[in-house]
Each structure stands twice: as structure tokens, then as C-alpha cells.
C-alpha positions as CSV (number, residue, x, y, z in Angstrom):
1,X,173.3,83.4,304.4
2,X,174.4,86.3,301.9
3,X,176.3,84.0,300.3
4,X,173.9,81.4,299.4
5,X,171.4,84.0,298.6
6,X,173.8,85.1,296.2
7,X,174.3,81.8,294.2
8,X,170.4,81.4,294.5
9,X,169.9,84.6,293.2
10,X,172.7,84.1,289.8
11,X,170.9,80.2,289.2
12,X,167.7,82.7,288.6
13,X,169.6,85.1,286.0
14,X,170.9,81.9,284.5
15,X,167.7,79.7,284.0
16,X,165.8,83.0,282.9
17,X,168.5,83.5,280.3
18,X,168.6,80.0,278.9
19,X,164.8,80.3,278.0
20,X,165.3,83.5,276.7
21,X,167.7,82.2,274.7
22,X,165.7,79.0,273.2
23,X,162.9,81.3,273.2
24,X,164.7,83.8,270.3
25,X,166.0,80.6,268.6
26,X,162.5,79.5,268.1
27,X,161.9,82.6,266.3
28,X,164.5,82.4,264.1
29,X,163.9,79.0,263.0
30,X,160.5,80.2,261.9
31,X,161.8,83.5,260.4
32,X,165.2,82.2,259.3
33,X,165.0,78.5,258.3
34,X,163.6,76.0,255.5
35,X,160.4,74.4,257.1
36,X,161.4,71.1,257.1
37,X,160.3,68.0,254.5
38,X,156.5,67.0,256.2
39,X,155.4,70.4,257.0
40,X,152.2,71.7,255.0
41,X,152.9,75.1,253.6
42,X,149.9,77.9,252.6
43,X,149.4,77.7,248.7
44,X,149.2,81.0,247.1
45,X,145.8,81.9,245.5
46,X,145.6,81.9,241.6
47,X,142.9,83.6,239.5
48,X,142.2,79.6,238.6
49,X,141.6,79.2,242.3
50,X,139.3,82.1,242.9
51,X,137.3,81.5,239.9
52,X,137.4,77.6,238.9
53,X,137.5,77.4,234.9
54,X,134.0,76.6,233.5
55,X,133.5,75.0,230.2
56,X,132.3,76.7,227.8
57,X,128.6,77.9,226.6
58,X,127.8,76.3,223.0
59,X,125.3,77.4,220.9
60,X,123.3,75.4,218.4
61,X,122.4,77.6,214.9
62,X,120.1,76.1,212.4
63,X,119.3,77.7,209.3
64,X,118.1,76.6,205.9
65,X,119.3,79.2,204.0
66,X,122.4,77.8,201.7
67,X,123.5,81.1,200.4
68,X,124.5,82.4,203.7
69,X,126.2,79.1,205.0
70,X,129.8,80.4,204.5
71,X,129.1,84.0,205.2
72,X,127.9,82.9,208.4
73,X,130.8,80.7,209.2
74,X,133.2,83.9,208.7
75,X,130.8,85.9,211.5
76,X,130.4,82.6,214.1
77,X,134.3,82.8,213.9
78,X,134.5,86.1,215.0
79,X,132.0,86.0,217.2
80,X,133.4,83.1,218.9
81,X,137.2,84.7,219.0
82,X,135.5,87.8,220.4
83,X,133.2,85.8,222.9
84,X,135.8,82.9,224.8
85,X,133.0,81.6,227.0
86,X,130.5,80.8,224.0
87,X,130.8,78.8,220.9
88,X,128.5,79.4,218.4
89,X,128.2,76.4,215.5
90,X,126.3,76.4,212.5
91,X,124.2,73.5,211.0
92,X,122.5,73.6,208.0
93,X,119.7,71.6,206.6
94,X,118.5,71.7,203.0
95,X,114.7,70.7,204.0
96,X,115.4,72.8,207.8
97,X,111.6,73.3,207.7
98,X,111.0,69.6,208.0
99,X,114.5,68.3,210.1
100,X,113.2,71.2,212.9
101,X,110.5,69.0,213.3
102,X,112.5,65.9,214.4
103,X,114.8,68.1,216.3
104,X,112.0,69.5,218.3
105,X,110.8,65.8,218.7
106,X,114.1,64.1,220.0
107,X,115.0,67.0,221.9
108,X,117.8,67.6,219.9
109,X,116.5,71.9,219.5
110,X,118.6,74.2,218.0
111,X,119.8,77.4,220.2
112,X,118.9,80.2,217.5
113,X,117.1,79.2,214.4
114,X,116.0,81.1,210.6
115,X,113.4,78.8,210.7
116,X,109.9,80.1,213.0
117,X,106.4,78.4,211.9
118,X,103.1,79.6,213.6
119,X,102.3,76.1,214.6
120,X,105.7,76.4,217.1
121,X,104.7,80.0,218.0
122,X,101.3,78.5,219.5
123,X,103.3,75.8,221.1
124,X,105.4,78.1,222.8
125,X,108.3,76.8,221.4
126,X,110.2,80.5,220.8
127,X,111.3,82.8,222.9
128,X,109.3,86.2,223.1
129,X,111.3,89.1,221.9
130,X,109.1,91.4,222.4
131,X,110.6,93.6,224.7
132,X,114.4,93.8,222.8
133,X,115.6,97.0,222.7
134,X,116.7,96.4,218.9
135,X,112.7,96.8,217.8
136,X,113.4,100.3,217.9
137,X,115.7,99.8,215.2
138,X,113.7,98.0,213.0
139,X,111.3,99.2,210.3
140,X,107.7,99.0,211.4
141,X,106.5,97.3,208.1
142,X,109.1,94.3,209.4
143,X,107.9,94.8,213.3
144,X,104.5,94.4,211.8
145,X,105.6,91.0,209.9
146,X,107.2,90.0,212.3
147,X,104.0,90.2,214.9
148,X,101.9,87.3,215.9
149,X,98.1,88.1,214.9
150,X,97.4,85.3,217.5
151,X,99.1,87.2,220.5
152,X,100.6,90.5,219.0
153,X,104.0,89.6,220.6
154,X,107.4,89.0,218.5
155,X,109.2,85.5,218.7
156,X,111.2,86.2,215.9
157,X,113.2,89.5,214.4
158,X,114.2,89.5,210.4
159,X,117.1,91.7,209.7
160,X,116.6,92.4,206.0
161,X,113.5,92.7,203.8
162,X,113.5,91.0,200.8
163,X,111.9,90.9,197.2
164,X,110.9,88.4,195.0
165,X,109.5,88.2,191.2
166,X,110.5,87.4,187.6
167,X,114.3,87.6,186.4
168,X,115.0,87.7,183.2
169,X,117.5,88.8,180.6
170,X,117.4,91.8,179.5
171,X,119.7,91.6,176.9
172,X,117.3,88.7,175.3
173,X,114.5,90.4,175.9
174,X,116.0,93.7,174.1
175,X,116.8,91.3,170.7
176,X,113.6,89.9,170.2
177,X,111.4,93.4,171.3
178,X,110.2,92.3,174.8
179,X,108.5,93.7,177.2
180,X,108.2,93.0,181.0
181,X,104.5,91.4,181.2
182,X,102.0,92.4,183.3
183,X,99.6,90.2,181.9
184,X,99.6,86.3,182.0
185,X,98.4,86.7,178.2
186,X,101.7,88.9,178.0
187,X,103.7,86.5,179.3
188,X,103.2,83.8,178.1
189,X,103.8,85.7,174.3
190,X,107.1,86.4,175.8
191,X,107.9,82.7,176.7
192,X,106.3,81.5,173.1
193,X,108.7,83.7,171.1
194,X,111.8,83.0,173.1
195,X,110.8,79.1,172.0
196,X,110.2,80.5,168.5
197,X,113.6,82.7,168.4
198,X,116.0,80.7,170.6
199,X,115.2,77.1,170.3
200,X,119.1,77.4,172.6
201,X,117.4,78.9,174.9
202,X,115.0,77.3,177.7
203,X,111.9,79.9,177.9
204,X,111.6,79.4,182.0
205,X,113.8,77.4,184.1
206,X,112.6,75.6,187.1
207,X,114.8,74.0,190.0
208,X,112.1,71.2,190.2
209,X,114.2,69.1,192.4
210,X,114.5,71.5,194.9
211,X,111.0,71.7,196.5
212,X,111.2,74.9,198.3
213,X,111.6,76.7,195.1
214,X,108.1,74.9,193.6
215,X,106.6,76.0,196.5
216,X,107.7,79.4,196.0
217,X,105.4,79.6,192.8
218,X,102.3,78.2,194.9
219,X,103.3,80.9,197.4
220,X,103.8,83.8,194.9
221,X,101.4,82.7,192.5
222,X,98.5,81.2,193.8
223,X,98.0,82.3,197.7
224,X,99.4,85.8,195.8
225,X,95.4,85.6,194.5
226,X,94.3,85.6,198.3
227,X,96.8,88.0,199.4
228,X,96.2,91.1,197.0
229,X,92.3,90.4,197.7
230,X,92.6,90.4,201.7
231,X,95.7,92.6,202.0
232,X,98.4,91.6,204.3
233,X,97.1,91.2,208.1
234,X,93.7,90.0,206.8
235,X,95.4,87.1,204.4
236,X,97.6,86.5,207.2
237,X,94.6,85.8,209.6
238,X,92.8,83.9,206.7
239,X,96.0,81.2,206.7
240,X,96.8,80.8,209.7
241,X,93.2,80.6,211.2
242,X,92.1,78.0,208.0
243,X,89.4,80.4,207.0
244,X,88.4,78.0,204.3
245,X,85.8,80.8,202.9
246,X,88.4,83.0,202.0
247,X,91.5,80.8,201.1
248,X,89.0,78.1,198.6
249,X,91.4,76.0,198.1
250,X,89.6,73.6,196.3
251,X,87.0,76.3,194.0
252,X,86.7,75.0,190.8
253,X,88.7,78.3,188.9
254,X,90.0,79.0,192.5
255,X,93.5,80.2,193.1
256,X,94.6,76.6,193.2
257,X,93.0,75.3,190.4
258,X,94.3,77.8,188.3
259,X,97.7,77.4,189.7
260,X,97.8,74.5,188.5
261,X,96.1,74.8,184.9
262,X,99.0,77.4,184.0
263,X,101.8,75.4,185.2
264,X,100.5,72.4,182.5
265,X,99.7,74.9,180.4
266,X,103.3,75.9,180.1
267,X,105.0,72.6,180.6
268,X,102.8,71.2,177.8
269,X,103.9,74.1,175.3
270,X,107.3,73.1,175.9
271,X,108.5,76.5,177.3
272,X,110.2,74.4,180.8
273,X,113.4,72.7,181.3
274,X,113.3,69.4,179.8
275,X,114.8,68.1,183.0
276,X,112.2,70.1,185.1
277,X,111.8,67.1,187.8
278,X,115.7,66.5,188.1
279,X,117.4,70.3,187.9
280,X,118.8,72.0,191.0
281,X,118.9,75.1,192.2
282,X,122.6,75.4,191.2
283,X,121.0,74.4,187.9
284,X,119.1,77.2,187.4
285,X,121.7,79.7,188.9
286,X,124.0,78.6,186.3
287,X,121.4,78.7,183.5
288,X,120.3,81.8,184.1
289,X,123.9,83.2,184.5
290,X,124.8,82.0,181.3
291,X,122.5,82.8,179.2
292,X,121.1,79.2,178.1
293,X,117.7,80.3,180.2
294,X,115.8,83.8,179.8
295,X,113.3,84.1,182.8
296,X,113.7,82.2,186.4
297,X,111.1,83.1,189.3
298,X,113.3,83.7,192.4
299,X,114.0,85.9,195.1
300,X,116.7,88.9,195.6
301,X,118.3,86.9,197.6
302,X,119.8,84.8,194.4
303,X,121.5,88.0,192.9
304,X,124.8,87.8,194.9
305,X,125.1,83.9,193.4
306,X,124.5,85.3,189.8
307,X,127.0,87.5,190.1
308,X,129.9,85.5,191.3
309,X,129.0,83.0,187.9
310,X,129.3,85.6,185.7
311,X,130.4,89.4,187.0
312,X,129.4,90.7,183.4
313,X,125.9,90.3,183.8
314,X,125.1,92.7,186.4
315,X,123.2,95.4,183.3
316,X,121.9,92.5,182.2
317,X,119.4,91.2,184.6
318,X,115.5,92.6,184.6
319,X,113.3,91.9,187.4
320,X,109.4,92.4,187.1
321,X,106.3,91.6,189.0
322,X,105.0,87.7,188.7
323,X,102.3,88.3,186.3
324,X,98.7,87.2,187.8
325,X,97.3,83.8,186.8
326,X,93.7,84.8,187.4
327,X,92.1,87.3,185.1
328,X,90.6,90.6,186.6
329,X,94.0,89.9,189.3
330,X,97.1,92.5,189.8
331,X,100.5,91.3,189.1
332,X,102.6,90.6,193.0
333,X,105.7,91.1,194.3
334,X,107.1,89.5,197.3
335,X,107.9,92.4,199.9
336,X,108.8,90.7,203.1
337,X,110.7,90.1,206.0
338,X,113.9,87.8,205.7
339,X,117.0,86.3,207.5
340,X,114.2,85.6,210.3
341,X,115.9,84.6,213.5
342,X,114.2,83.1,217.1
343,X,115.8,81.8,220.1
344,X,113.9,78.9,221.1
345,X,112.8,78.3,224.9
346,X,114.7,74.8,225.1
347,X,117.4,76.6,224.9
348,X,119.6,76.5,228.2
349,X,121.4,79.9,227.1
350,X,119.1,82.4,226.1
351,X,121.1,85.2,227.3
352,X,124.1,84.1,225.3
353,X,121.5,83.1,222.3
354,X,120.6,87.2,223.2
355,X,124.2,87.9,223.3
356,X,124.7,86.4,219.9
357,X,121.8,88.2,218.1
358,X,123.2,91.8,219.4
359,X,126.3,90.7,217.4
360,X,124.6,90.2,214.3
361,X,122.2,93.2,214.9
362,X,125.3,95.3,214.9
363,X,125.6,97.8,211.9
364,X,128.9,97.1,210.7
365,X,127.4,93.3,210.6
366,X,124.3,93.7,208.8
367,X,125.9,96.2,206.4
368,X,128.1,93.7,205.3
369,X,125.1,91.0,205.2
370,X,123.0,93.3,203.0
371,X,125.7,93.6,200.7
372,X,126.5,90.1,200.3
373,X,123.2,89.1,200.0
374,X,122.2,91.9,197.9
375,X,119.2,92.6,200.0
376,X,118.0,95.9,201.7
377,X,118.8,95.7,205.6
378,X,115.4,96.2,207.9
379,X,117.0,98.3,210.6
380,X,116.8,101.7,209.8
381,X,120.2,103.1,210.9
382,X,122.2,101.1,208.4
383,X,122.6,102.2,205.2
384,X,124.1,99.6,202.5
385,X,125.1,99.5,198.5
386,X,122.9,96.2,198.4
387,X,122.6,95.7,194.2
388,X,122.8,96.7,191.2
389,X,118.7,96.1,190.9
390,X,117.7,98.6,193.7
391,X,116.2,100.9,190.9
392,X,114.3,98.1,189.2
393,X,113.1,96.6,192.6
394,X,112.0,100.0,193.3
395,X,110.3,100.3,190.4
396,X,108.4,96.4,190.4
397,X,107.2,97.3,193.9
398,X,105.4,100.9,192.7
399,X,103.9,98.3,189.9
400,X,102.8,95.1,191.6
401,X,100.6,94.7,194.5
402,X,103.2,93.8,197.4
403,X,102.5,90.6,199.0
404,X,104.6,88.7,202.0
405,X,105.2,85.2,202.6
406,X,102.6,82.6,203.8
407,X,102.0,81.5,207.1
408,X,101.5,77.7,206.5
409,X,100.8,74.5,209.2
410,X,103.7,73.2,210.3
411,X,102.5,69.5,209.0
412,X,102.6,71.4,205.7
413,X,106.2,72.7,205.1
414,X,107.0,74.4,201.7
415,X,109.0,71.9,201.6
416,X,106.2,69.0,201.5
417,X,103.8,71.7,199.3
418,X,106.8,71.9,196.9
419,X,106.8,67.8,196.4
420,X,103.0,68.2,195.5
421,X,104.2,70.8,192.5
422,X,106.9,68.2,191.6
423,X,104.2,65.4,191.7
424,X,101.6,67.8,189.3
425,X,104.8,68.0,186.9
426,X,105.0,64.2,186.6
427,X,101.5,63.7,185.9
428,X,100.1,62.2,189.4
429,X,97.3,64.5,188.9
430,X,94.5,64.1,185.7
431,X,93.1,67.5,186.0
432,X,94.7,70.9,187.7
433,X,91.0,70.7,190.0
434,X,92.7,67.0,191.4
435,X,95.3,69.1,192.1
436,X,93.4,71.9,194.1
437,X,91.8,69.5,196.0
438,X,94.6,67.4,197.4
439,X,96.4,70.9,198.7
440,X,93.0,71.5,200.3
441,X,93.2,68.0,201.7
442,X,97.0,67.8,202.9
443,X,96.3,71.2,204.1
444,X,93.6,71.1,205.9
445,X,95.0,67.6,207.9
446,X,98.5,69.1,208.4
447,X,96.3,72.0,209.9
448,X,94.2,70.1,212.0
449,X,96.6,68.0,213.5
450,X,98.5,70.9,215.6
451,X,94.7,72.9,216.2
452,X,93.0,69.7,217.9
């Protein structure tokens, strides 16, 4: 009995140690050994993993403003190297006031744009800006521009304020004993002797190809008549609302009317381009810059252009008030806010379009975008060597009544008012009063076709 109780007792020890045994070689297969071929091991988590790569953001900018095209392109580049979820690119249009309309149409809209009508504010097609912290920044005179009268809320911000009047050359002007005029009488002496003097020499140079600069004159010119009587917000109102009892468009010795009579008046004497109809604005630059024109009507914004055609000029350049067309009538200057910018609400990125906007708002940015576009920044913490004509535009705005731009239908882009001008020039148009009232017509159907 002992004895086979023994030999049960040591098959007990032996079976417990044979599982013990298999049981620690299991372990060290898993510890110890290569998994084999078909087993499915744990894949380490990447970054990619955690956070799955997104494509990124882009950005559609449209602007109209072809001096800044490549200065832009230098500060989409950094922006984009500095931002790797966004792309910004630029497009530019030379008619943008008119191509926006077929964007917003197909439904190809822009991001950001330079371009911001009233008819699109009422449409809601801008983003309000309104509560930005940047407005804090900006000069109240440009806040105040840059205001709706309709809902006194901002869809758009301007970073620079710009001026706008006569250039001419000095240097001309100091051979033959001129004076800046102040008068239209005045002026058009000045024009009449440079004929007489310097038959090389065209009198005034227009860029009558390019409409946006004939409908500068109407702009500066003629609604100037209506500005300097109604003063800023009230002229404002008066356009944008069609108050046809102050803007008489079509008064026989109206604004319009007399627009037009002095433009003839001048193209009859001879004292345009010959090629009014056909020169560019590259045209006229070059003209000017050269000496082979004495007076162009343009904007600050043209200096920086001038300057890179000829460096030498830069004491050489006078800028004046545009002399007033209607007697008893102040000379103007434009004063105004520029390099407008609005986010539009199509956009699917307005936070990014934000983000964008807070790059070009920064001071080391708009610095460098005053001084390359040689016009006075309209945030108040940057300060910037924008020109060598910061006396005399200092000067022409103590001496002309300072007037902004106009706020015009969206059916009647400066663009489309400019081909009018270009159509007076040819002779479509028997008398300047045929003139007044087709701009009263096209103005008042443009008008009422986005304020049914």
C-alpha cells in the first residue's frame, strides 16, 4: 500500500511538472520568439495616423488694380510659405468691376476681393467687418468711408488713403512761366501755350483706351460739382439713393453737360493726344515720364510707375487740384480710401480669408505697401516715406475742396461710364446735353435694375 502510494504520489510531481514546464515555454515563445508569418501585429501610431492629412485651404483674390499685381505676388508667397494649410492665389482682371459680375453669376466668387460696389453690399454679398479688431487701427475719416450709409456697418476695410489731381511738369511749366490753375479759364491758358511753345509736346494726355481712367474725369470732374456742393456723406446718400434732384444729371448747364462741353472744348483745340481713342495707360505713363506730355489727370497711385521710367524726374513732377468746370465751383482733389478689400459670404473660408487680411494689416506689410505704392497708409500706427510729393499733396488738399470716390450702380461700372467718355470722343454724341442725358439714362436703368 505504501508503496503504490508512493509511485501514485511521484506520477503527481511529474505530470504537474510537465505543465509547468509547457506552461514557461509558452511564455517564452511570446516573450522570446519571432511571431510567426500569418500573425497580425499592432501598428505603431504616426502623427499621419492621429491626424489624417487634409488638403489644403485655397483662397481666391481678385483685384483690378495692375500696379500692385506683382507686389502682391511677392506677399501671397510669403504668406503661403508662412501659412502651409492655405494657398492664397491672385487673379487679376483689367475690367474686375465688370468680370465680378459674371463671377458672382456662375458662382465662380472670389475669396477676398479690391473690388466692393453698393449694389453687392445690399445684396449681402460681403462679409460684415464690422466688429474687426483692426478698426481700431484705422483712421476715422477711412472708417467713415468705409461705412455703409444704408446700414452703418463695414463690408470692406481700405488700407491706404489716396489722392488724386493734375500732374504736370514742373520743369515745363517753369520755362514757359506757368502757374498751377485754379481756374478752368487758367487752365486751359496753360494748355493753349504749351500748344503754342511745344508743338513736341502733347498739352494733356489721355489713356482713352483704358476706360477706367475716362471715368475717372467724369468722377473727379463732374460728380466733383455734386460732391463739393453736398459734402461727403450727403453726396454719398444723393448717389447711391438716385436723388435725381440733387445729382441732375441731365440739367441743361448741369454737371454733366458741362463735363462734356469742356472735354470737346479741349479736344477740338487740339490740346489731346492725337491717338486719344487708342493710347493706354502704359501710354501715358511713359509720356508723361518722358517729357513728350506736360499734364495727365491721375491718381498718387501712378507715382511709383513714373519713377521706375525715369528715376530723374522725381523734382520734376507738380501735382495740383483739378480745376472746376463750372463757374462760381472750387477746384477738387480726390481724398479717399484705397486698396479696398472685402471677404465675400460665398466664401467657404472666411476665417482663413480673416487670417489673410491680418497678414496684410500687419505694419511691417503695409509699410512696405505705402512705399511702393507711394501712398499714405490709413492705419494710424504705421508710419512710411511714401513720396517724394507728400509736401505738394499736402499742400493741394489745404487748396482744393477734398472729395472721395463715387458710389455708382453696379449695372454702371466706371468701366461701362468710361466707354461712354470714349464714345463722346469719337463723335457718337451731337451736342455735350446728348451726352448728359444718355448718363442720366444708362444710369438711371443700371440703377433701377438692382433697386426693383
Amino acid at each position: 500500500m505504501i508503496k503504490k502510494g508512493v509511485t501514485l504520489l511521484l506520477c503527481f510531481v511529474f505530470i504537474v511538472g510537465l505543465a509547468v514546464g509547457c506552461g514557461n515555454n509558452s511564455n517564452n515563445n511570446a516573450t522570446n520568439q519571432a511571431p510567426a508569418k500569418s500573425e497580425v501585429q499592432p501598428k505603431a501610431e504616426t502623427k499621419a495616423d492621429a491626424e489624417p492629412s487634409k488638403d489644403p485651404v485655397k483662397l481666391k483674390f481678385f483685384t483690378g488694380k495692375i500696379e500692385t499685381v506683382d507686389f502682391m505676388n511677392d506677399l501671397i508667397a510669403k504668406f503661403n510659405e508662412q501659412n502651409p494649410g492655405i494657398i492664397v492665389e491672385q487673379e487679376y482682371q483689367k475690367e474686375a468691376s465688370n468680370v465680378i459680375k459674371v463671377k458672382f453669376a456662375s458662382g465662380d466668387v472670389p475669396d477676398i476681393t479690391t473690388v466692393s460696389e453698393q449694389d453687392y453690399i445690399d445684396q449681402g454679398r460681403y462679409l460684415d467687418l464690422s466688429n474687426e479688431a483692426f478698426w481700431s487701427r484705422v483712421l476715422p475719416s477711412i472708417k467713415e468711408l468705409s461705412t455703409d450709409i444704408k446700414t452703418g456697418k463695414q463690408f470692406r476695410v481700405a488700407t491706404n488713403v489716396t489722392t488724386a489731381g493734375i500732374f504736370y511738369n514742373k520743369k515745363i511749366f517753369a520755362e514757359l512761366g506757368l502757374k498751377e490753375a485754379l481756374t478752368w479759364a487758367d487752365f486751359r491758358a496753360n494748355l493753349d501755350a504749351i500748344k503754342a511753345q511745344k508743338p513736341d509736346v502733347v498739352p494733356m494726355f489721355l489713356a482713352g483706351k483704358e476706360a477706367w481712367t475716362l471715368n475717372h474725369l467724369i468722377e473727379f470732374l463732374a460728380h466733383g460739382v455734386i460732391k463739393q456742393e453736398y459734402g461727403v456723406y450727403d453726396s454719398r446718400k444723393a448717389l447711391i439713393n438716385n436723388e435725381s434732384d440733387k445729382l441732375k444729371f441731365d440739367a441743361p448747364g448741369g454737371s454733366m453737360d458741362t463735363f462734356a462741353m469742356r472735354i470737346l472744348e479741349l479736344q477740338k483745340a487740339g490740346l489731346f493726344n492725337k491717338d486719344i481713342v487708342t493710347a493706354t495707360y502704359d501710354n501715358q505713363k511713359e509720356a508723361f515720364a518722358t517729357g513728350k506730355a506736360a499734364v495727365i489727370s491721375q491718381g498718387i497711385w501712378v507715382l511709383g510707375d513714373l519713377l521706375t521710367l525715369n528715376p530723374d524726374m522725381a523734382n520734376d513732377i507738380g501735382f495740383s487740384p483739378f480745376p472746376p468746370i463750372v463757374e462760381g465751383t472750387q477746384p477738387t482733389i480726390i481724398s479717399a480710401d484705397d486698396s479696398r478689400y472685402a471677404i465675400t459670404t460665398d466664401s467657404k473660408y472666411p476665417e482663413e480669408a480673416k487670417k489673410f487680411l491680418e497678414f496684410l494689416f500687419t505694419v511691417e506689410n503695409l509699410k512696405a505697401y505705402s512705399e511702393f505704392t507711394k501712398t499714405a497708409p490709413a492705419f494710424i500706427d504705421v508710419t512710411a516715406d511714401w513720396g517724394p510729393l507728400k509736401d505738394q499733396v499736402t499742400a493741394a488738399l489745404g487748396t482744393g475742396v477734398n472729395i472721395a470716390f463715387s458710389d455708382v450702380p453696379s449695372g454702371f461700372s466706371g468701366d461701362d461710364a468710361g466707354r461712354m467718355v470714349q464714345e463722346l470722343l469719337v463723335g457718337k454724341y451731337k451736342e455735350s446735353i446728348d451726352f448728359a442725358k444718355a448718363y442720366r439714362e444708362t444710369w438711371d436703368k443700371a440703377w433701377n435694375a438692382t433697386n426693383k
